[in-house]
N, CA, C and O atoms as a Maestro MAE file, in Angstrom:
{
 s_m_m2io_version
 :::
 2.0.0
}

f_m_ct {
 s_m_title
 :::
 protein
 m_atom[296] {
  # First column is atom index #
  i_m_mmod_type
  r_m_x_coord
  r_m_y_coord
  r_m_z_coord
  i_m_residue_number
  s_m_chain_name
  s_m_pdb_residue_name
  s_m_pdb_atom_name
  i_m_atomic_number
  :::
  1 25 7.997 -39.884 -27.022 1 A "UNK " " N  " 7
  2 3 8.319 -39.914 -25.618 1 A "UNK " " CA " 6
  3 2 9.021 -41.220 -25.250 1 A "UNK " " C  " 6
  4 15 9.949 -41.436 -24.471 1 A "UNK " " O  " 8
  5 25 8.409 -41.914 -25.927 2 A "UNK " " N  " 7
  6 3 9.100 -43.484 -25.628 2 A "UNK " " CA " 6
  7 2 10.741 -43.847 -25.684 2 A "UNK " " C  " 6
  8 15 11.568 -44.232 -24.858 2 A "UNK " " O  " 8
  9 25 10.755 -43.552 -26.942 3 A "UNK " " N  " 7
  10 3 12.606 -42.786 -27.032 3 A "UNK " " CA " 6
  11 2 13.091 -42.488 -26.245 3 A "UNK " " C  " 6
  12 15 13.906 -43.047 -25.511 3 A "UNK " " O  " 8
  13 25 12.549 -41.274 -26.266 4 A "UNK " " N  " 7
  14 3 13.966 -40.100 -25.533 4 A "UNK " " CA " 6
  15 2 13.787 -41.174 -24.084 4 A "UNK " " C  " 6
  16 15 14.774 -41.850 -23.794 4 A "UNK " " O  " 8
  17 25 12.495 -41.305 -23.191 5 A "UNK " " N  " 7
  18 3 12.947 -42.071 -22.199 5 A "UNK " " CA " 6
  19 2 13.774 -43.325 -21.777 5 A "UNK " " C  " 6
  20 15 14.398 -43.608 -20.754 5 A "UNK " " O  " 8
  21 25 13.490 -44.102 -23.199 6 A "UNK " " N  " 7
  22 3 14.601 -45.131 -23.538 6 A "UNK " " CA " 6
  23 2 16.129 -44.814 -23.529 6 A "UNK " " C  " 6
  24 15 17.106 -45.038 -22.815 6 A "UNK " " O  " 8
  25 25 15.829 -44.188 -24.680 7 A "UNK " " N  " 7
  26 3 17.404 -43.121 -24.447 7 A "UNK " " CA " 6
  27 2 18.356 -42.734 -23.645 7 A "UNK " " C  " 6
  28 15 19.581 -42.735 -23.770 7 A "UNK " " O  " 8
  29 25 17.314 -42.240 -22.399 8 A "UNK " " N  " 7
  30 3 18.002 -41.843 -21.508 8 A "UNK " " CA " 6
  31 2 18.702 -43.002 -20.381 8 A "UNK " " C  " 6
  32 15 19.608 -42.876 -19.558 8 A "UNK " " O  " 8
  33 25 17.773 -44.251 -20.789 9 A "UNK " " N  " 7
  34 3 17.458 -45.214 -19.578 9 A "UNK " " CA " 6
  35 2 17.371 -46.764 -20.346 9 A "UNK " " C  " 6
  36 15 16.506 -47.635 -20.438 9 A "UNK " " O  " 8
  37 25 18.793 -46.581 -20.844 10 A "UNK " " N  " 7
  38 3 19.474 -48.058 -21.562 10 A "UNK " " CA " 6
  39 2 18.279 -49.223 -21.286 10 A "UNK " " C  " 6
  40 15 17.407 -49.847 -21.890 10 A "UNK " " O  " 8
  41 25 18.828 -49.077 -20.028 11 A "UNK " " N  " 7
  42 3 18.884 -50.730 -19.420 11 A "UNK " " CA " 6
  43 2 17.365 -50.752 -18.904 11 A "UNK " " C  " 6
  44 15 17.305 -51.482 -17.915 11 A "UNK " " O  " 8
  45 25 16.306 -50.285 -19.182 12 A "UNK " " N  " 7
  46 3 15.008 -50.306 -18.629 12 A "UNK " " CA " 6
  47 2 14.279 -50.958 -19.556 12 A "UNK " " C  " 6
  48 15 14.364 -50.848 -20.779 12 A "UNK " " O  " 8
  49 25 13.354 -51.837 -18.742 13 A "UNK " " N  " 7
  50 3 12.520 -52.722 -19.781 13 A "UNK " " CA " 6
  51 2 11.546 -52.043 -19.854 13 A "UNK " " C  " 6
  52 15 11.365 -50.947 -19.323 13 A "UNK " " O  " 8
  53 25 10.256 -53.135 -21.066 14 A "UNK " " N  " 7
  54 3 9.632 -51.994 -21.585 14 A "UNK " " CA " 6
  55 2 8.552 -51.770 -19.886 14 A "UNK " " C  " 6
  56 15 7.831 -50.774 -19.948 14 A "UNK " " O  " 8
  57 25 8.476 -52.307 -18.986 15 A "UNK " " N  " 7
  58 3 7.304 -51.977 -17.956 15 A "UNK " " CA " 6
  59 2 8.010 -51.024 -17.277 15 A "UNK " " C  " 6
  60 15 7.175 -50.255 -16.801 15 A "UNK " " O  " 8
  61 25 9.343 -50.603 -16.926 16 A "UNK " " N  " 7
  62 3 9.656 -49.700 -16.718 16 A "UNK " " CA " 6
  63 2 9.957 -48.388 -17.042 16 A "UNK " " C  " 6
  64 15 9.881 -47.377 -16.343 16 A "UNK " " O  " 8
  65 25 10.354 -48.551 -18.345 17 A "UNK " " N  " 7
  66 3 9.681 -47.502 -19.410 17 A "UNK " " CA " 6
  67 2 8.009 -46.452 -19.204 17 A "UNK " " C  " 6
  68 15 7.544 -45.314 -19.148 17 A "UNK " " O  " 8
  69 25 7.713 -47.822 -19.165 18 A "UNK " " N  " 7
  70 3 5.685 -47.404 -19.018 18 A "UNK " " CA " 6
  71 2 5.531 -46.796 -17.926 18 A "UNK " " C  " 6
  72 15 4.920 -45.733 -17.821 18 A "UNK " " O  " 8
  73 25 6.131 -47.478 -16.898 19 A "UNK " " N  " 7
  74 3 6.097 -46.345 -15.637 19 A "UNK " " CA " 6
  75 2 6.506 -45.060 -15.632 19 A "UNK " " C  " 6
  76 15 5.883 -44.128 -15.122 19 A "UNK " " O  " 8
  77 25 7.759 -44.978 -16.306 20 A "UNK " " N  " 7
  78 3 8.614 -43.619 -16.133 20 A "UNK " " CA " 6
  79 2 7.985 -43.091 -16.581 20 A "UNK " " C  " 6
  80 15 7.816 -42.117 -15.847 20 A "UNK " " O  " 8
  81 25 6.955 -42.926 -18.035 21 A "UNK " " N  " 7
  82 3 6.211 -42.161 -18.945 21 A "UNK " " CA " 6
  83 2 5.003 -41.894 -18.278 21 A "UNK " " C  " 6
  84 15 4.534 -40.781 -18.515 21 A "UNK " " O  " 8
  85 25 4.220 -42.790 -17.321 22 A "UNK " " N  " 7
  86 3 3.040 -42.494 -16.508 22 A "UNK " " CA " 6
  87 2 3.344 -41.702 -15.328 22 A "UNK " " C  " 6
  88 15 2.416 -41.240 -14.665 22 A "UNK " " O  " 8
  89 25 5.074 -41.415 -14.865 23 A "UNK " " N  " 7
  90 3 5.160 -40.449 -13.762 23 A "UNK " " CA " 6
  91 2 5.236 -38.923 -14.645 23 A "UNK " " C  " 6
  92 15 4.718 -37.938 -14.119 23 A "UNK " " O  " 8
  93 25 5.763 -38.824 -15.711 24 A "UNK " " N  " 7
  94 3 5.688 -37.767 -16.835 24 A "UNK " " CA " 6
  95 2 4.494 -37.431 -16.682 24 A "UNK " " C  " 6
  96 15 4.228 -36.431 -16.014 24 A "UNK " " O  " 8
  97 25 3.800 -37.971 -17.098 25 A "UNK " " N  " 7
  98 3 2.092 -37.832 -17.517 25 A "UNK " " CA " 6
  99 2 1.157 -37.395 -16.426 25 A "UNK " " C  " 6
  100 15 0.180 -36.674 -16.631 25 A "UNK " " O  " 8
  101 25 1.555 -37.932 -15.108 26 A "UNK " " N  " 7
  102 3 1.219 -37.441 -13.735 26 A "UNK " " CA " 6
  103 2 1.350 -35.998 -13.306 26 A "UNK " " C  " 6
  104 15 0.594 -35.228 -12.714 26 A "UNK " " O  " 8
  105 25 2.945 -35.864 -13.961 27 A "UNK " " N  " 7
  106 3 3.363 -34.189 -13.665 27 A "UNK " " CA " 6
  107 2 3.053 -33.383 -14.646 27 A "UNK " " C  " 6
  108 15 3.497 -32.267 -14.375 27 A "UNK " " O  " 8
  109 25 2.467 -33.395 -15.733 28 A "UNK " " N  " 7
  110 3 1.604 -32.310 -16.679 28 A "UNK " " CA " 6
  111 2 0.556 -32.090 -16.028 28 A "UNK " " C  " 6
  112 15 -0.049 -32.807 -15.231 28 A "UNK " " O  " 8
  113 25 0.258 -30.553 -16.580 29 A "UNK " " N  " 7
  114 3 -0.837 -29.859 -15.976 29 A "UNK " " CA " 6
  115 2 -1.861 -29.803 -17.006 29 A "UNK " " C  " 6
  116 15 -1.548 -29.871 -18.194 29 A "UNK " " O  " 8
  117 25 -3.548 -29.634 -16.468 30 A "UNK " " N  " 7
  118 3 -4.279 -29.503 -17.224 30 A "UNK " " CA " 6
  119 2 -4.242 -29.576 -18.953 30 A "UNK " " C  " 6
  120 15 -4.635 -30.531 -19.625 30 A "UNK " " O  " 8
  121 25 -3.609 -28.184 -19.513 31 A "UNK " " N  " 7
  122 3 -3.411 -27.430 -20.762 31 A "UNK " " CA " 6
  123 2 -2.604 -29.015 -21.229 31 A "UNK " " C  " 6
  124 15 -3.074 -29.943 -21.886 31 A "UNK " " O  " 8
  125 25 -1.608 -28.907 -20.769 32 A "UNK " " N  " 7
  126 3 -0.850 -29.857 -21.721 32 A "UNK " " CA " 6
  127 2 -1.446 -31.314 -21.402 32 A "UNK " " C  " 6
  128 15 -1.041 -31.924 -22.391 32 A "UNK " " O  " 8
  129 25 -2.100 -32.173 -20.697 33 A "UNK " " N  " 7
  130 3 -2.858 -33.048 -20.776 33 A "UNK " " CA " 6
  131 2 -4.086 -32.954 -21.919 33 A "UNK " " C  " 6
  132 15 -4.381 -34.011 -22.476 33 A "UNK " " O  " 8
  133 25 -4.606 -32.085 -22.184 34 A "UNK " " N  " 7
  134 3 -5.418 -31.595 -22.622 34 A "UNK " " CA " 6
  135 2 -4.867 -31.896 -24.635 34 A "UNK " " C  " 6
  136 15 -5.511 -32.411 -25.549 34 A "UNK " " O  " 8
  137 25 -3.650 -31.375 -24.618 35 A "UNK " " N  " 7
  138 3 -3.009 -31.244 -25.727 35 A "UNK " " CA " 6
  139 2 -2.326 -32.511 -26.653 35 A "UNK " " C  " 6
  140 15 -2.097 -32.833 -27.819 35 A "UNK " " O  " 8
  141 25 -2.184 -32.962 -25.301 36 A "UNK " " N  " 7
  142 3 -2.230 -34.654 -25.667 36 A "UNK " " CA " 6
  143 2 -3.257 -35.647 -25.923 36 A "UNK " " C  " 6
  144 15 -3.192 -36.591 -26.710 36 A "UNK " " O  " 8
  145 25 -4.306 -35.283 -25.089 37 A "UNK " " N  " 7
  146 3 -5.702 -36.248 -25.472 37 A "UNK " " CA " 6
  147 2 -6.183 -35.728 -26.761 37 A "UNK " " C  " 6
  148 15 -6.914 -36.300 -27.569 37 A "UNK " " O  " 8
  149 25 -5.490 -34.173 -26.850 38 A "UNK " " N  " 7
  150 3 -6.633 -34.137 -28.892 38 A "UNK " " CA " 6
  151 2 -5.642 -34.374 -29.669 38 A "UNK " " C  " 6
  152 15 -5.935 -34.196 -30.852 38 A "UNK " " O  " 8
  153 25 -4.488 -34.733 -29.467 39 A "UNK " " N  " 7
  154 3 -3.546 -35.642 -29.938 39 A "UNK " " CA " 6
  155 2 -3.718 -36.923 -30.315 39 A "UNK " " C  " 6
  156 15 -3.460 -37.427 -31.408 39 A "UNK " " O  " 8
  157 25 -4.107 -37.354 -29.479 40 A "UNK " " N  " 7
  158 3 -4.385 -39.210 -29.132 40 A "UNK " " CA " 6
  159 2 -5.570 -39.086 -30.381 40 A "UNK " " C  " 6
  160 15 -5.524 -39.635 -31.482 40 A "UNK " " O  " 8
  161 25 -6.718 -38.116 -29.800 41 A "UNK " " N  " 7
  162 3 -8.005 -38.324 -30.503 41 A "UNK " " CA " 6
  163 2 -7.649 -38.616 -32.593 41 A "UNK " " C  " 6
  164 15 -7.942 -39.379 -33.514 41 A "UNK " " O  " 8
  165 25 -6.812 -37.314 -32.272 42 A "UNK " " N  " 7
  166 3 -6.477 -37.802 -33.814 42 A "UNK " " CA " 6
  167 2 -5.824 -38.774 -34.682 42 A "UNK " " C  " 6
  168 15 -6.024 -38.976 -35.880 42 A "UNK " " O  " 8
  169 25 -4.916 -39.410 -33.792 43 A "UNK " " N  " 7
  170 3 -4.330 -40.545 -33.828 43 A "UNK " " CA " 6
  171 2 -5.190 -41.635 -34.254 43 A "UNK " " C  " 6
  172 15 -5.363 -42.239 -35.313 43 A "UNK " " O  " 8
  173 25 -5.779 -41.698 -32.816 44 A "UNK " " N  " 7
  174 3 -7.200 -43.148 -33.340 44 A "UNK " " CA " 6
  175 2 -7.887 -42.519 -33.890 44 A "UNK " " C  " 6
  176 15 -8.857 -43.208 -33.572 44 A "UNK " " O  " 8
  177 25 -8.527 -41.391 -34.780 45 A "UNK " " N  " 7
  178 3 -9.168 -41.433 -35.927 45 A "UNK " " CA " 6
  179 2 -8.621 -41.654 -37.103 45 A "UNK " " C  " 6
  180 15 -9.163 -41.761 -38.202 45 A "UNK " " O  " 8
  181 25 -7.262 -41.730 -36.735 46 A "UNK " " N  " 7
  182 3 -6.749 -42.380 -38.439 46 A "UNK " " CA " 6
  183 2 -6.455 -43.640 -38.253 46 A "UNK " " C  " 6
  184 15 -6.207 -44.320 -39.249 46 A "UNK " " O  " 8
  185 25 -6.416 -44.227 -36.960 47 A "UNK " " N  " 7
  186 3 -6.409 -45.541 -36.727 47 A "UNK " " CA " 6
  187 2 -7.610 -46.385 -37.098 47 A "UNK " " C  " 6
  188 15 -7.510 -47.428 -37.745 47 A "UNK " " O  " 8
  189 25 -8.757 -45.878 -36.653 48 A "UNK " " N  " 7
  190 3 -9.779 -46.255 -36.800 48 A "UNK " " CA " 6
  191 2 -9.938 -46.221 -38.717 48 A "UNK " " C  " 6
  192 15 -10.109 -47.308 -39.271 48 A "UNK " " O  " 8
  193 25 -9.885 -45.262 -39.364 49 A "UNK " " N  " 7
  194 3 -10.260 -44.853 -40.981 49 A "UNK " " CA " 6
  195 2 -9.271 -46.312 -41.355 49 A "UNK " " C  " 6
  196 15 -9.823 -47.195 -42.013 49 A "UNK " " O  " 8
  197 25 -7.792 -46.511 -40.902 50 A "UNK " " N  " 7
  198 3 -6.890 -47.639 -41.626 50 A "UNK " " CA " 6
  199 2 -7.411 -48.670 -41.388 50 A "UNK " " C  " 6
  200 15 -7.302 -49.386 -42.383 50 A "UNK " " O  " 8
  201 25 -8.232 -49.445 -40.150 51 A "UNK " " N  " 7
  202 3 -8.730 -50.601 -39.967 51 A "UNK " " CA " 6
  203 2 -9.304 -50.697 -40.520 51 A "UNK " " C  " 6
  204 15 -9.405 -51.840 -40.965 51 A "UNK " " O  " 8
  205 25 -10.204 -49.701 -41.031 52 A "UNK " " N  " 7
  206 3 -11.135 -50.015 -41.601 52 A "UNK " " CA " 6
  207 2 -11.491 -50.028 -42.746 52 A "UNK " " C  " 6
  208 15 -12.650 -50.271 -43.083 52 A "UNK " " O  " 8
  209 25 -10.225 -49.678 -43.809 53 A "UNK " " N  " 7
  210 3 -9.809 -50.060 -44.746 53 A "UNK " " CA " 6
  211 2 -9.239 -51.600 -45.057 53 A "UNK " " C  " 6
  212 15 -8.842 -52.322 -44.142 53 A "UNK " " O  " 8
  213 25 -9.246 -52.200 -47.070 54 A "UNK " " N  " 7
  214 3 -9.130 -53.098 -47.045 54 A "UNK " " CA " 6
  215 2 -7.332 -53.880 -46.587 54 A "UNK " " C  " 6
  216 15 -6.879 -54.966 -46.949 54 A "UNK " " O  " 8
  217 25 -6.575 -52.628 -45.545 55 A "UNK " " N  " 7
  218 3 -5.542 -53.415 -44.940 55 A "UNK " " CA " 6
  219 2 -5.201 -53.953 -43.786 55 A "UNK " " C  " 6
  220 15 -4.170 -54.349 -43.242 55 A "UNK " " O  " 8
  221 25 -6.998 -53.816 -43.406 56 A "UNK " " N  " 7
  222 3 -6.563 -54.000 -42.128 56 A "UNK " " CA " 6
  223 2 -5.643 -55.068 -41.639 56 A "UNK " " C  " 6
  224 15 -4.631 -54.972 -40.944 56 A "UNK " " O  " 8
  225 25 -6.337 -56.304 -42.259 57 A "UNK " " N  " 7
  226 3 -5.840 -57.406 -42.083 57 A "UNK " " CA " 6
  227 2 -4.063 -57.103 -41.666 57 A "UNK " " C  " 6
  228 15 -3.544 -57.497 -40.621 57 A "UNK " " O  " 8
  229 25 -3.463 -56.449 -42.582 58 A "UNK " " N  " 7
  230 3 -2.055 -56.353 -42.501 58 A "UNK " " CA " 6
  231 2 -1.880 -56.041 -41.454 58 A "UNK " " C  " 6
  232 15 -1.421 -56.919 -40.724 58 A "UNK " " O  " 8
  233 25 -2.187 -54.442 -40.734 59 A "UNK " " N  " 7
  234 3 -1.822 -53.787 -39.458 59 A "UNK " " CA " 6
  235 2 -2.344 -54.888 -38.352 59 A "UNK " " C  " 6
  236 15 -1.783 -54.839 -37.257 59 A "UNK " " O  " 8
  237 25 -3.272 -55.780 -38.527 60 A "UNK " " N  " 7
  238 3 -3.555 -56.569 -37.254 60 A "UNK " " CA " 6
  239 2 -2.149 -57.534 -37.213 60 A "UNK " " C  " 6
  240 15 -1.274 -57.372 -36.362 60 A "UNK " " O  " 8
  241 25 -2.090 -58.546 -38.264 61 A "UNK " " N  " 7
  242 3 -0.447 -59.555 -38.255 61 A "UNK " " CA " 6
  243 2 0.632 -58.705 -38.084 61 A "UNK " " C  " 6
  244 15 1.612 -59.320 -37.662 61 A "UNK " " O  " 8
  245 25 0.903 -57.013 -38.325 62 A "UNK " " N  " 7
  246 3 1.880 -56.849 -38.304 62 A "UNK " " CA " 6
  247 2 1.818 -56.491 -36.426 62 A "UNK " " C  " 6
  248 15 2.755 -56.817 -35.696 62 A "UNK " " O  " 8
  249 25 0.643 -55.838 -35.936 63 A "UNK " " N  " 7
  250 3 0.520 -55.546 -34.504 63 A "UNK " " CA " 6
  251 2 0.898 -56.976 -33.761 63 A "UNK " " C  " 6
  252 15 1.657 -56.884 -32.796 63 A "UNK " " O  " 8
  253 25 0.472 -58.163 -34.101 64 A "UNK " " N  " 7
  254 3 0.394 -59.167 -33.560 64 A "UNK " " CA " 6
  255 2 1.467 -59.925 -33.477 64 A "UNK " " C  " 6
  256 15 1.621 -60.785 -32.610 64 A "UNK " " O  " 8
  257 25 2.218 -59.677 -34.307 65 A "UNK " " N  " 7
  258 3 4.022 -59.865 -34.608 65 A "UNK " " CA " 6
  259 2 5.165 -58.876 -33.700 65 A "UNK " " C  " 6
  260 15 6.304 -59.194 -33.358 65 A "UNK " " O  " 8
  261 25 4.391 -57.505 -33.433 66 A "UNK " " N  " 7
  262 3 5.107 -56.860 -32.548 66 A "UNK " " CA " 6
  263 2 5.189 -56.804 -31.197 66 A "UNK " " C  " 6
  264 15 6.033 -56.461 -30.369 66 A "UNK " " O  " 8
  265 25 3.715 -57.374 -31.197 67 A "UNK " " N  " 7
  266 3 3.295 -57.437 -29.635 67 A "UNK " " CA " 6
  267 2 4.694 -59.219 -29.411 67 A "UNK " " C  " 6
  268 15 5.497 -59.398 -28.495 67 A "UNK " " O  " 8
  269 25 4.548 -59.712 -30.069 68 A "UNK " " N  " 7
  270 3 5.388 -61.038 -29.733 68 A "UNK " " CA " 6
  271 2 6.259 -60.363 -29.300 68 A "UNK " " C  " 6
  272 15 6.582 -60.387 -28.112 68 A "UNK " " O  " 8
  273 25 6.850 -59.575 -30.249 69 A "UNK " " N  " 7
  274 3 8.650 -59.350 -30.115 69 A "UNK " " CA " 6
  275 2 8.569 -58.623 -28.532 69 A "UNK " " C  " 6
  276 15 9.113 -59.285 -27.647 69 A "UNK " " O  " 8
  277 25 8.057 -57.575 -28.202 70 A "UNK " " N  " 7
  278 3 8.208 -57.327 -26.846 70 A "UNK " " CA " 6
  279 2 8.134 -57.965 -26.071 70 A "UNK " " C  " 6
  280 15 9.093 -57.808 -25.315 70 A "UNK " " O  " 8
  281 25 7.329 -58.866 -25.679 71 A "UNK " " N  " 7
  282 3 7.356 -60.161 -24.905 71 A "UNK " " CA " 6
  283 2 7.495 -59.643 -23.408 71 A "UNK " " C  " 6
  284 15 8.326 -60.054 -22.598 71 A "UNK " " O  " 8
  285 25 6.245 -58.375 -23.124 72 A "UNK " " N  " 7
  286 3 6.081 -57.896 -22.246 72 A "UNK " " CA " 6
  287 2 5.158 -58.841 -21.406 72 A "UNK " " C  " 6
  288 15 4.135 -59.386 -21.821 72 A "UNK " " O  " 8
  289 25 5.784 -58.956 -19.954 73 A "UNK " " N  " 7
  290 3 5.178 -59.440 -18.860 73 A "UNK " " CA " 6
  291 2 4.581 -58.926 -18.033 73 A "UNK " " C  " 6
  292 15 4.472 -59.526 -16.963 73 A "UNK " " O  " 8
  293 25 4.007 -57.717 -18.184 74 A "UNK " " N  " 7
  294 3 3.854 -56.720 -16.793 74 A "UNK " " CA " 6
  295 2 2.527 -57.377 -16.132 74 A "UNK " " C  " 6
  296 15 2.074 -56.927 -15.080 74 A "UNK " " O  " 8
  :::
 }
 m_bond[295] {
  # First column is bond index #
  i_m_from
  i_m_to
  i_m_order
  :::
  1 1 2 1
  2 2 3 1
  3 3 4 2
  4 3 5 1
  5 5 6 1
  6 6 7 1
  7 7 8 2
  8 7 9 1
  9 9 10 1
  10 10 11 1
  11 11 12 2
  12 11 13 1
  13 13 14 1
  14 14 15 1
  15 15 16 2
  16 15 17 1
  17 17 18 1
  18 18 19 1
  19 19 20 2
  20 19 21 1
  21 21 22 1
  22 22 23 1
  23 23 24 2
  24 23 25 1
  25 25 26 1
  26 26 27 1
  27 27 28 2
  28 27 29 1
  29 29 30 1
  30 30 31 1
  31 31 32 2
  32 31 33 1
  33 33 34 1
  34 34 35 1
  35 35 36 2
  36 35 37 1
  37 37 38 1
  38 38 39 1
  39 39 40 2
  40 39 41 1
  41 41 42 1
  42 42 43 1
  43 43 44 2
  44 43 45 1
  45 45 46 1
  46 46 47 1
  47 47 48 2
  48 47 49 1
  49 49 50 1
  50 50 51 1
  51 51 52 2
  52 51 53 1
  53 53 54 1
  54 54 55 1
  55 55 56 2
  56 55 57 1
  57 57 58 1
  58 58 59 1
  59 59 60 2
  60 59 61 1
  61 61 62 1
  62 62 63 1
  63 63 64 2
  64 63 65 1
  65 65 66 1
  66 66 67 1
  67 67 68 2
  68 67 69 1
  69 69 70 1
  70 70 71 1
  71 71 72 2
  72 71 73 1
  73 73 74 1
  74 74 75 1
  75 75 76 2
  76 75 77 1
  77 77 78 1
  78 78 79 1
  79 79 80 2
  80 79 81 1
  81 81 82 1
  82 82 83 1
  83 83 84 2
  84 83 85 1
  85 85 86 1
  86 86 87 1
  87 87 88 2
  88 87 89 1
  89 89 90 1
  90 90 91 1
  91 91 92 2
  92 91 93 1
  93 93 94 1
  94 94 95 1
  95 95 96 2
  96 95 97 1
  97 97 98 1
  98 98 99 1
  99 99 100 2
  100 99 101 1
  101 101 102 1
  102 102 103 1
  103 103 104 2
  104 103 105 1
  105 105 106 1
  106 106 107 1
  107 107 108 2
  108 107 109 1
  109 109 110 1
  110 110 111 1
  111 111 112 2
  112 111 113 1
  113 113 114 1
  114 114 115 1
  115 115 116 2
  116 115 117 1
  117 117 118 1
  118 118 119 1
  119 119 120 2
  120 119 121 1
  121 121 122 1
  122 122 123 1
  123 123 124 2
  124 123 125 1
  125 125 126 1
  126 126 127 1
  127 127 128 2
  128 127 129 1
  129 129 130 1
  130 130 131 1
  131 131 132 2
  132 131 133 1
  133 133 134 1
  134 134 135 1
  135 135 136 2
  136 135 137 1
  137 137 138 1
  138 138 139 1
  139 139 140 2
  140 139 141 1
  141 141 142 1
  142 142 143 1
  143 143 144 2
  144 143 145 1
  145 145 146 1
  146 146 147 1
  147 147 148 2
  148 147 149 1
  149 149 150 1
  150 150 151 1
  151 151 152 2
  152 151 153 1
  153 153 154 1
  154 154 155 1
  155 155 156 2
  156 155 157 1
  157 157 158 1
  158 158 159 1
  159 159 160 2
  160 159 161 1
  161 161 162 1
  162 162 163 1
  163 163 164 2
  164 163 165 1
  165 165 166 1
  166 166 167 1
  167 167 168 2
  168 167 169 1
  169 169 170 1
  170 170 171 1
  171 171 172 2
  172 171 173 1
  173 173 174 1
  174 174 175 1
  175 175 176 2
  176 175 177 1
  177 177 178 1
  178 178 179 1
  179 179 180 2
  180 179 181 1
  181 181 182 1
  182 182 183 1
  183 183 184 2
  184 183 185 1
  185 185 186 1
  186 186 187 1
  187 187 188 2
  188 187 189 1
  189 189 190 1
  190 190 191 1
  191 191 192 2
  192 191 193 1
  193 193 194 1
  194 194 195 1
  195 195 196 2
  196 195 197 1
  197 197 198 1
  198 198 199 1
  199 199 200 2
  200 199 201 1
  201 201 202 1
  202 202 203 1
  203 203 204 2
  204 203 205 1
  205 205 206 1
  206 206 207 1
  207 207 208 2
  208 207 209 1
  209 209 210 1
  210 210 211 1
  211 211 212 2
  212 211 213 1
  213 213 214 1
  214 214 215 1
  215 215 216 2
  216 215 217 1
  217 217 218 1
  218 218 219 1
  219 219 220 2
  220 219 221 1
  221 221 222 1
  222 222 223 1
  223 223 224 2
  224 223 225 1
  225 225 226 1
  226 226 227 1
  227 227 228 2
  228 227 229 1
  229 229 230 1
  230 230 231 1
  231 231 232 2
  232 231 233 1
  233 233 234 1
  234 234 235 1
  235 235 236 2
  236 235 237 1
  237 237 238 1
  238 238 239 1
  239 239 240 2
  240 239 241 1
  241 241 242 1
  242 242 243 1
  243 243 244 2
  244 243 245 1
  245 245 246 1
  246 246 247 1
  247 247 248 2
  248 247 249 1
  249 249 250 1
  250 250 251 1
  251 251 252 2
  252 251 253 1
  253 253 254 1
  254 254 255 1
  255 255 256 2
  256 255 257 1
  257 257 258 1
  258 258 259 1
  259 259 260 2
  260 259 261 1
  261 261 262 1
  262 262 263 1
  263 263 264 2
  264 263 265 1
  265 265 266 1
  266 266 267 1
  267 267 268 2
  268 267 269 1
  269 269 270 1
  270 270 271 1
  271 271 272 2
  272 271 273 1
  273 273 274 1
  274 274 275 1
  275 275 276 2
  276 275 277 1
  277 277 278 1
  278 278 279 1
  279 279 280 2
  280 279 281 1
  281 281 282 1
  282 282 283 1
  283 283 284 2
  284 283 285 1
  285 285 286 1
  286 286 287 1
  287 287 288 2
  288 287 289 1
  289 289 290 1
  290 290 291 1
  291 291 292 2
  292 291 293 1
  293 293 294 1
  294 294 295 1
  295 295 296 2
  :::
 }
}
């Protein structure tokens, strides 16, 4: 989702981005909210299984390196 809204919307930083995707998210109904949270769920269960493996270390410096580069102010 992040994309295509980027995509569409060059020149938008990333807090405006976040907005546009939370007015998206506003206009889904039930079913497809629904379809997304057991989405998510599965997501952080493999998030959770990789931390907690011996790389985590990596995914934290590499998260912590990305979070720099955005250099979001919101």
């Amino acid at each position: 989702m992040w994309n295509e809204v980027k995509a569409s919307n060059p020149n938008m930083g990333v807090c405006e981005v976040s907005a546009a995707i939370g007015q998206l998210w506003r206009g889904l109904g039930p079913e497809e909210k629904q379809r997304h949270n057991n989405d998510y769920t599965l997501d952080k269960v493999s998030v959770v299984k990789l931390l907690s493996s011996s790389t985590a270390v990596c995914v934290c410096i590499v998260l912590y390196y990305f979070s720099l580069a955005l250099n979001c102010s919101c």
